[in-house]
C-alpha positions in Angstrom: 55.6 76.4 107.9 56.2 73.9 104.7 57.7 76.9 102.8 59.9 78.3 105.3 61.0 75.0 106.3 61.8 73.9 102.0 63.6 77.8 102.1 65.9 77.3 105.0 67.2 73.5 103.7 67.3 75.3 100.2 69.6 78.1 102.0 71.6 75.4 103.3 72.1 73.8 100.8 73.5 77.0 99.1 75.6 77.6 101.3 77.1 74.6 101.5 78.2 74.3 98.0 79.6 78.2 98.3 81.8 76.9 100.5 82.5 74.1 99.2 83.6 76.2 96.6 85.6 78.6 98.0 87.2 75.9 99.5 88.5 73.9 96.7 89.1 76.9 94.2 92.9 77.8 94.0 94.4 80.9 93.8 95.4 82.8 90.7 99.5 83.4 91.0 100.9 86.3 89.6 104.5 85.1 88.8 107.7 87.0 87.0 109.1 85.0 83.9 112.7 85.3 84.0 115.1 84.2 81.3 118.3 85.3 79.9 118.8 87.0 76.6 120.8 86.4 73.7 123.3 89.0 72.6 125.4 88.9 69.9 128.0 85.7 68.6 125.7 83.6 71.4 127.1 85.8 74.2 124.5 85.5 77.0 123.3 89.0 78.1 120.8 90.5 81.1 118.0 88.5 81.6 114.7 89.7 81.1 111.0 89.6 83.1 107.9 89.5 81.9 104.7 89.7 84.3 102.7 86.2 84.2 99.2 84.6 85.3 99.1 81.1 86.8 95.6 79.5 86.3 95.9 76.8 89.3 93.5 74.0 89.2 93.4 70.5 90.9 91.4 68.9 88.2 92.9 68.9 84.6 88.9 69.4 82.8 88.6 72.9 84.6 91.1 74.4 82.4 88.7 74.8 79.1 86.4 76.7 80.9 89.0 79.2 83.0 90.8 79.2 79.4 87.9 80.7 77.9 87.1 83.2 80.5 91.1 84.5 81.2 92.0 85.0 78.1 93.6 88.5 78.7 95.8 88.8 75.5 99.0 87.9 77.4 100.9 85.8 75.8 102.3 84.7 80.0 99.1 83.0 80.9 99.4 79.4 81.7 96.7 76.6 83.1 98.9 74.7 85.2 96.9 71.3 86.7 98.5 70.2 90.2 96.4 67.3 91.3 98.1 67.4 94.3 97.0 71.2 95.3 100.6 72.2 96.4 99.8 75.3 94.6 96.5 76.2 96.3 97.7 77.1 99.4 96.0 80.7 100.0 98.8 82.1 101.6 100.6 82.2 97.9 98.0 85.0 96.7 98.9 88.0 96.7 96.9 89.9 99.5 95.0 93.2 99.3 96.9 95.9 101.7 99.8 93.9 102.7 103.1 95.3 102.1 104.7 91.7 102.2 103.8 89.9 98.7 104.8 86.1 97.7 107.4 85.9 95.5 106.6 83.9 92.7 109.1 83.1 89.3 109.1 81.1 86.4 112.3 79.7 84.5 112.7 77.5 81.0 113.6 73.9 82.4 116.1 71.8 80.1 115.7 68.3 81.5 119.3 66.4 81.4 120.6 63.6 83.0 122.2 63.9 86.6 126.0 64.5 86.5 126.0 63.2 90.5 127.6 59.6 90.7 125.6 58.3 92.8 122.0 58.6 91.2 123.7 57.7 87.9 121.2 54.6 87.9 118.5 56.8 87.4 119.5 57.5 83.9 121.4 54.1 82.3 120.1 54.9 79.1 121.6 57.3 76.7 118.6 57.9 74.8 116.4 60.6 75.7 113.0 59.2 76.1 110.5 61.0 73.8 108.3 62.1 76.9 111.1 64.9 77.5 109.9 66.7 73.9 108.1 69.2 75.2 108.1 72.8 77.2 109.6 72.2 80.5 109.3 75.0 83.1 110.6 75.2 86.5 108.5 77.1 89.1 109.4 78.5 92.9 107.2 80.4 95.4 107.2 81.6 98.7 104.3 82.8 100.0 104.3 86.3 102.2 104.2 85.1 105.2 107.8 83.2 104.7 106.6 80.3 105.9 106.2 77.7 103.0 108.6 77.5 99.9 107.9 75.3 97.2 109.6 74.6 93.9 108.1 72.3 90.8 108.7 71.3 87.4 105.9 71.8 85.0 105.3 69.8 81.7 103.3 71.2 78.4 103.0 69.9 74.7 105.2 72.1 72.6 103.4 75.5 72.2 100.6 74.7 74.5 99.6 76.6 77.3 98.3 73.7 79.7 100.9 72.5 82.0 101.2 69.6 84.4 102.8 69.3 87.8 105.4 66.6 87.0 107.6 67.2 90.5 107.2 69.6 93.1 109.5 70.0 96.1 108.0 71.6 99.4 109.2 72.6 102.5 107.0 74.3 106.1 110.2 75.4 107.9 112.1 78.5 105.7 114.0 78.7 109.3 114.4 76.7 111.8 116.1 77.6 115.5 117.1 75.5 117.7 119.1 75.2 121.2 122.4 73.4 121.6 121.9 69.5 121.6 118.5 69.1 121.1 117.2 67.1 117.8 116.4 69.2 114.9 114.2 68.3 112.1 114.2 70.1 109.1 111.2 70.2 107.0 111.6 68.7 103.2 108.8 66.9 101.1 107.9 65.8 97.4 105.2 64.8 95.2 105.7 63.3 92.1 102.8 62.8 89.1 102.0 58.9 89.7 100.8 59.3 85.4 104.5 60.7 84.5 106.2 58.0 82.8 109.5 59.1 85.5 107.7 58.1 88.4 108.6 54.4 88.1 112.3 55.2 87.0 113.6 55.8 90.8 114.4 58.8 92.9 116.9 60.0 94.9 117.3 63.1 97.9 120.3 64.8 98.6 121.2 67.5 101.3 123.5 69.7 101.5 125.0 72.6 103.5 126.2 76.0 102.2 127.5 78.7 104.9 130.2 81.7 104.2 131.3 79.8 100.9 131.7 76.4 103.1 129.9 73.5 101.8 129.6 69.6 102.3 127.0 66.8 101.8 125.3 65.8 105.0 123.1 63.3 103.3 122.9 61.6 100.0 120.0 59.3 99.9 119.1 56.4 96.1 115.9 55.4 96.8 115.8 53.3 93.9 118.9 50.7 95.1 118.0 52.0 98.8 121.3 52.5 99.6 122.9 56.0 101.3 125.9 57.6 100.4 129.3 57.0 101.9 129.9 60.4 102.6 127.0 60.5 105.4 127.9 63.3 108.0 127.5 61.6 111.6 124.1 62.1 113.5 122.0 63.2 110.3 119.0 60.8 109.4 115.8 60.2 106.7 112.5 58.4 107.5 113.1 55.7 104.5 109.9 54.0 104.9 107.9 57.9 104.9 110.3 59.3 102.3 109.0 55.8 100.4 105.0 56.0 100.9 104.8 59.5 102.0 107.7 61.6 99.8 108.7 62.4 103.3 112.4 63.2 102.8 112.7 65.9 106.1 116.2 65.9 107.5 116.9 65.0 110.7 119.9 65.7 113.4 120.2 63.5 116.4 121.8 66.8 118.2 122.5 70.1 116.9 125.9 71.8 117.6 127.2 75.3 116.4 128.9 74.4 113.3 125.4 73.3 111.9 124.2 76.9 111.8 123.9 77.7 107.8 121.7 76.9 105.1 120.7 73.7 103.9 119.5 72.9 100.6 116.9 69.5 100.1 117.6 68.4 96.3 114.8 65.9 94.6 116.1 63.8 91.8 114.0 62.0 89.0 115.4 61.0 86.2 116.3 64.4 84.0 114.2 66.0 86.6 115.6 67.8 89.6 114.0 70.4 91.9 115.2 71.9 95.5 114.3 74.0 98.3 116.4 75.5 100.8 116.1 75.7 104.5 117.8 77.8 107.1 118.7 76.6 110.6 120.8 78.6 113.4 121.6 77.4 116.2 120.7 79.9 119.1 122.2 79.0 122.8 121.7 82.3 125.8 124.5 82.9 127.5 125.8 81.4 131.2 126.6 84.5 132.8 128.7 84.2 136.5 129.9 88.0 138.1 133.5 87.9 140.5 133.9 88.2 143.4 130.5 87.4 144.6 129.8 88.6 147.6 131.7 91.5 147.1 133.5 93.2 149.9 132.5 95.9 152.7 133.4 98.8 150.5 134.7 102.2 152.3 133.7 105.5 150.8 136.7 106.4 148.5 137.5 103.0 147.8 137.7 101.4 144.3 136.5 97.9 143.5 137.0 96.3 140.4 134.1 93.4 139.1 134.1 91.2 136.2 131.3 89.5 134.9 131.9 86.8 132.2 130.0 85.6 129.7 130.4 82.1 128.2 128.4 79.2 126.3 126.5 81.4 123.7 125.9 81.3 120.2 125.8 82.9 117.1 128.5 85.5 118.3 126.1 89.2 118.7 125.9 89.8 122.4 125.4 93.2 124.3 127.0 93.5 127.9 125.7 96.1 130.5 126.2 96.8 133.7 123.4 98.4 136.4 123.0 99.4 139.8 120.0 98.6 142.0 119.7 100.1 145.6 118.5 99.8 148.6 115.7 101.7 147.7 114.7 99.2 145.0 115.6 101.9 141.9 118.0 100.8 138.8 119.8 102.7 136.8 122.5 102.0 134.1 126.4 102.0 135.1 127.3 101.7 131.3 129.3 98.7 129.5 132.9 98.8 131.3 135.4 97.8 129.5 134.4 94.6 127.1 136.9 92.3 126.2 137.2 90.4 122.7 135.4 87.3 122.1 136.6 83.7 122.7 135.9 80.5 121.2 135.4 77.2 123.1 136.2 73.7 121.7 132.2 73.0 121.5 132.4 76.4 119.1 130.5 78.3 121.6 131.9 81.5 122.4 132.7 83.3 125.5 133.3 87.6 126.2 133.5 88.8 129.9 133.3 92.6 131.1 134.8 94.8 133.6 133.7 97.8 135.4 135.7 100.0 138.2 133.2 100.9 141.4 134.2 104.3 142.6 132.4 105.3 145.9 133.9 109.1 145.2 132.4 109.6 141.8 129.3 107.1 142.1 126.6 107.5 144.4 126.3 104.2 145.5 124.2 105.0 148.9 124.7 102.7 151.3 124.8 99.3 149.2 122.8 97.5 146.9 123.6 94.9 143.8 125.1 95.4 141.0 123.8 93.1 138.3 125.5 92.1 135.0 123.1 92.4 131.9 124.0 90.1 128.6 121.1 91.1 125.8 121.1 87.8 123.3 119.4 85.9 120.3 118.2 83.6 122.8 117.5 85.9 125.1 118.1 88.3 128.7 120.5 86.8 130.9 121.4 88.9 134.7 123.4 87.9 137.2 124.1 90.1 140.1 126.4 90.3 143.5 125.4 92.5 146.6 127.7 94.8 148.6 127.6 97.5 151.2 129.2 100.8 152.0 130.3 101.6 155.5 131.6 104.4 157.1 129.1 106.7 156.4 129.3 110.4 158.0 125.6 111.0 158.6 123.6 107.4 159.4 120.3 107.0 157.9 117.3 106.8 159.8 117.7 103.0 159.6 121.0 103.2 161.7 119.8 105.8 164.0 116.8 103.9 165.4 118.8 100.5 165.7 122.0 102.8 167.1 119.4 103.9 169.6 117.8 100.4 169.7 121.5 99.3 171.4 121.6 102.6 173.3 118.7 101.4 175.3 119.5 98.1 175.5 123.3 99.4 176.9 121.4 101.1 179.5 119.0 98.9 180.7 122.2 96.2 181.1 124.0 99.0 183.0 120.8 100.0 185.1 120.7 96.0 186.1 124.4 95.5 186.9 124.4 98.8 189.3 121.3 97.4 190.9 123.0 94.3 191.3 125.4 95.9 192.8 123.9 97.8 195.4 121.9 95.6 196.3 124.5 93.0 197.2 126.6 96.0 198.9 123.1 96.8 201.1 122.9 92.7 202.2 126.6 92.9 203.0 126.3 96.0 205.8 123.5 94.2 207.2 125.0 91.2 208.3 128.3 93.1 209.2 125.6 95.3 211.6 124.0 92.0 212.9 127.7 90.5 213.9 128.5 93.9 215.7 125.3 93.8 217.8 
């Protein structure tokens, strides 16, 4: 009983540290390194890629020993220590049988001061600090499930193959929908090495937003005089005190409107360091859908009627009209797309697109009623909206109208029935007292 009980904590114990193990190792990345070629008289020519290994490790001592072992005789292997494990999320290893694969790429960094205006505090000297002599790299991933992007600057001795995580940008939100005036937070975070000597020197964020070749800065941000930029677009925020303790630099909009649909790009500053992630956000409203005339009209067999159904309050601008026919039977079928008019902007930049279709009873077999419902297939989703009518007239009544036609058939006969009784028996009261006056 001893020994099974010293095997079982032993097992434990095992397993345990396995996963314990599992748990803190990071993945291998397999990365392309890019980087342009030098043609002839300095021209700059194609760039070129070159498959790579990043070594990923949390703890800068583990790198002699993986050294060692992955030796592989490429000269694109590199031991990159990220005390901060942005790098070890599993989702940025490529997985076995998946046909989506994290994109991973490595560029040569030349750090240089800021040309922006408005961080030039971050570099007041002229003299490049001797810290900057080294290999600089610049790194960005996405993992394959497009849901984290992340982008860092990597520092080695000259020649050396051990890199440090210097600045990494990160962001949880690649895209981001959202309805028409609701608040909108997009996602936007950094870590900086505490050991670099930059880390004291200040930071600053910047947003900005790119759509169709339009751009503008929504939010410019020196954390080192604490200060914001004059040219702050109206209703867009930061969490100073998280962006302070916490590198918490998300974006957020008091109340999202169409013309905020586009991309948005979160810039990190240090000084000579910059790196940047970009995030998508459309704005995605369902359409208010309203069908005229509603009721419709008793229609006569032979008789056309035109209905309109309009469409307004929707955004981005793809929407499908339909029309379709649901009778008294309870059975739908399709009436096509009428005639669809052009779309139509509104001063909140929502647009608007109605529809028309003709109802004739002579070509459509329309029965003896029903609705006909308006169908608007969106972004944001399936909108209806429907108006009842009925046909009259009809040559041969349905079993329907001949029981209630039958139903007032009986109902005119028993009335008659009563009246004649009435009637005669009045006239029979009448003769009798005329007989009783004779006598």
């Amino acid at each position: 009983m001893t020994e099974f009980s010293t095997i079982y904590k032993l097992s434990l114990v095992a397993l345990i540290c396995f996963v314990q193990a599992c748990s803190c190792s990071c993945p291998v990345l397999e990365c392309w390194f890019v980087q342009e070629k030098t043609g002839r008289g300095g021209l700059t020519a194609a760039t070129s890629q070159e498959k790579s290994l990043l070594y990923i490790s949390t703890d800068k001592h583990r790198h002699d020993a993986e050294s060692q072992s992955a030796q592989s005789g490429s000269d694109r292997v590199y031991f990159v220590n990220d005390p901060a494990g942005t790098l070890c999320l599993p989702s940025l290893k490529c997985p076995r049988g998946s046909a989506k694969k994290p994109q991973c790429e490595i560029n040569p960094f030349l750090p240089h001061p800021s040309d922006l205006k408005w961080v030039a505090p971050l570099t007041e000297s002229t003299m490049s600090p001797i810290y900057l002599q080294a290999d600089w790299f610049t790194t960005s991933h996405q993992d394959a499930k497009q849901m984290h992007t992340i982008s860092s600057i990597t520092r080695a001795p000259t020649g050396s193959k051990e890199h440090d995580v210097i600045l990494s940008v990160t962001s949880e939100t690649l895209s981001v929908q959202s309805r028409l005036g609701e608040p909108v937070l997009l996602d936007c975070s950094f870590w900086v090495d505490p050991s670099s000597p930059l880390s004291g020197s200040g930071f600053a964020v910047e947003w900005r937003y790119q759509f169709r070749g339009d751009g503008r800065l929504v939010l410019a941000y020196d954390g080192k005089t604490d200060r914001l930029a004059d040219t702050q677009e109206e209703g867009a925020m930061l969490d100073f005190e998280g962006v302070h303790q916490k590198g918490n630099a998300s974006l957020i909009l008091q109340e999202a409107k169409v013309r905020h649909s586009g991309m948005y790009i979160c810039t990190v500053y240090l000084p000579y360091l910059v790196a940047q992630v970009a995030v998508e956000l459309e704005i995605v409203e369902p359409p208010s859908l309203a069908v005229y005339p509603s009721p419709l009209p008793l229609i006569v067999p032979g008789q056309s009627l035109t209905v309109q159904c309009e469409a307004s309050g929707f955004a981005p601008l793809s929407l499908e009209l339909s029309w379709e026919f649901k009778g008294a039977d309870g059975k739908t079928r399709s009436l096509g797309s009428g005639s669809i008019t052009g779309h139509r902007q509104a001063w909140d930049g929502t647009y608007g697109q109605s529809t028309r279709l003709e109802l004739d009873t002579a070509q459509l077999d329309l029965g003896r009623g029903g609705e006909i419902i308006c169908v608007a297939v969106h972004l944001g989703g399936t909108r209806r909206a429907s108006s009842t009518f009925n046909v009259i007239g009809f040559s041969t009544p349905s079993i329907e109208d001949s029981m209630a036609m039958v139903g007032v058939a009986l109902v005119l006969y028993g009335l008659i029935k009563f009246v004649s009784w009435t009637f005669i028996g009045s006239g029979s009261e009448d003769a009798d007292k005329q007989g009783k006056k004779d006598n």
